[in-house]
C-alpha positions as CSV (number, residue, x, y, z in Angstrom):
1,X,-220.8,-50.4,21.5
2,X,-217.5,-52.0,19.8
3,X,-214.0,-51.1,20.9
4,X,-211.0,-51.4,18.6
5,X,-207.6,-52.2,19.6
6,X,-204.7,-52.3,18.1
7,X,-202.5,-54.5,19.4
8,X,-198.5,-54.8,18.6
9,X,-196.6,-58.1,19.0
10,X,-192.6,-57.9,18.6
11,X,-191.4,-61.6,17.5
12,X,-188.8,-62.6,20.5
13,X,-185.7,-63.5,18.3
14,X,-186.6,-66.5,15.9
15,X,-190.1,-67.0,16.9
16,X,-191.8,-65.6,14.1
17,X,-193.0,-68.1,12.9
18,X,-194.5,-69.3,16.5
19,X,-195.8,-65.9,17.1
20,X,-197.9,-65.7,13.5
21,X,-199.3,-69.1,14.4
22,X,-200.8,-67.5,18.0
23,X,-201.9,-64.6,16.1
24,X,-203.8,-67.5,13.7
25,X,-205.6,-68.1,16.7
26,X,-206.2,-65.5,18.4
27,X,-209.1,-63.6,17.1
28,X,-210.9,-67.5,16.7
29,X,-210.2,-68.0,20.3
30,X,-211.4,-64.4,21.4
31,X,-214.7,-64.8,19.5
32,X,-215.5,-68.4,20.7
33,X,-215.2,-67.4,24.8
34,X,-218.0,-64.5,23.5
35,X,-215.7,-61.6,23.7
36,X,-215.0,-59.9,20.0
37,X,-217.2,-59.0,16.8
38,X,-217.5,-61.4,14.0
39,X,-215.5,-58.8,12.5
40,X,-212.3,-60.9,11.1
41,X,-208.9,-59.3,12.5
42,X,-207.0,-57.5,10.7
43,X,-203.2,-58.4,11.1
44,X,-200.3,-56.7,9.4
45,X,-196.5,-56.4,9.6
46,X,-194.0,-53.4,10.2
47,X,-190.5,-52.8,8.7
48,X,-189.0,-54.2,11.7
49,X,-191.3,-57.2,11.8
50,X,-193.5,-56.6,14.8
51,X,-197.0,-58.0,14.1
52,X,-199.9,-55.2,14.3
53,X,-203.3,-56.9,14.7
54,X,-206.5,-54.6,14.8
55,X,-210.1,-56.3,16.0
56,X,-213.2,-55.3,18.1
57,X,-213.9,-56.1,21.5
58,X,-217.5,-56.4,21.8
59,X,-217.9,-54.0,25.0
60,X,-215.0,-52.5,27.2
61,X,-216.7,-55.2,29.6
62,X,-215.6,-57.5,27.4
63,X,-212.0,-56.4,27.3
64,X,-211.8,-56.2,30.8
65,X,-213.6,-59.9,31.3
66,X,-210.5,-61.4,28.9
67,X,-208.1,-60.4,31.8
68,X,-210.2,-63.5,34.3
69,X,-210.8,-65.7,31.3
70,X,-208.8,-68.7,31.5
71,X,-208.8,-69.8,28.0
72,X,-208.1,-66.1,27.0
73,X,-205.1,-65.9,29.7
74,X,-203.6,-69.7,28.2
75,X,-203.5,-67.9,25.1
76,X,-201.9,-65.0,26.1
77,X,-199.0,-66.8,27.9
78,X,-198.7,-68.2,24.1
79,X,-197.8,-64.9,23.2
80,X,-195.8,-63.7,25.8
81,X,-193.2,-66.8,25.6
82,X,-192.8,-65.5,21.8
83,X,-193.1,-61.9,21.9
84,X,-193.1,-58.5,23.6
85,X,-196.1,-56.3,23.5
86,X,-195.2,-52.9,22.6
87,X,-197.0,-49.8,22.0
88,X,-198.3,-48.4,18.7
89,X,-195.9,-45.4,18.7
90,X,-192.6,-47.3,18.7
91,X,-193.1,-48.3,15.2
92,X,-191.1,-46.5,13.0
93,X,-194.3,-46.6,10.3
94,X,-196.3,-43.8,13.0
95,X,-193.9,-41.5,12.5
96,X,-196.0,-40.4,9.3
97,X,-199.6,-39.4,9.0
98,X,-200.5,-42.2,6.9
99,X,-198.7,-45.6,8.4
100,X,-198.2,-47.8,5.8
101,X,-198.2,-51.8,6.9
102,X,-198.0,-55.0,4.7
103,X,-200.9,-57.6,5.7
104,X,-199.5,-60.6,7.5
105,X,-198.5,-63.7,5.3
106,X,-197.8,-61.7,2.0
């Protein structure tokens, strides 16, 4: 069975830009090693300009392999040189019951 995650990337300041083009790759990248759906990600933007992306790890094996996998752990030094990961709730937009979020790249 399929876990979703949502996943909350803060852009460290001026690498926006270098942060959306990780995100790009990220669900590619996932899905190649064998370790997400087909299911595209879904990545959106907050008020404040963190990056929310929601996808499906195939398994919660799956999730836990990504943590060993090399090509998976390359990719996420990517992100940590351009962001912070923070957690759902410190976006202002979960304050209400219905979070509003722009999609990424509009």
């Amino acid at each position: 069975m399929g876990i979703f995650v949502i996943a909350c990337y803060r852009p460290k300041p001026g690498l926006a830009h270098d942060l959306n083009a990780v995100v790009a790759r990220h669900h590619a990248t996932l899905l190649s090693e064998g370790l997400v759906s087909a299911q595209p990600s879904i990545t959106m933007t907050s008020e404040d300009g963190t990056v929310v992306e929601v996808f499906e790890w195939l398994s919660r094996e799956s999730s836990m392999s990504a943590h060993t996998n090399p090509v998976v752990q390359a990719l996420w030094q990517e992100f940590a040189r351009v962001c912070d990961f923070v957690p759902l709730a410190s976006l202002k937009e979960t304050e209400s019951a219905f979070a509003h979020f722009e999609r990424l790249g509009e």
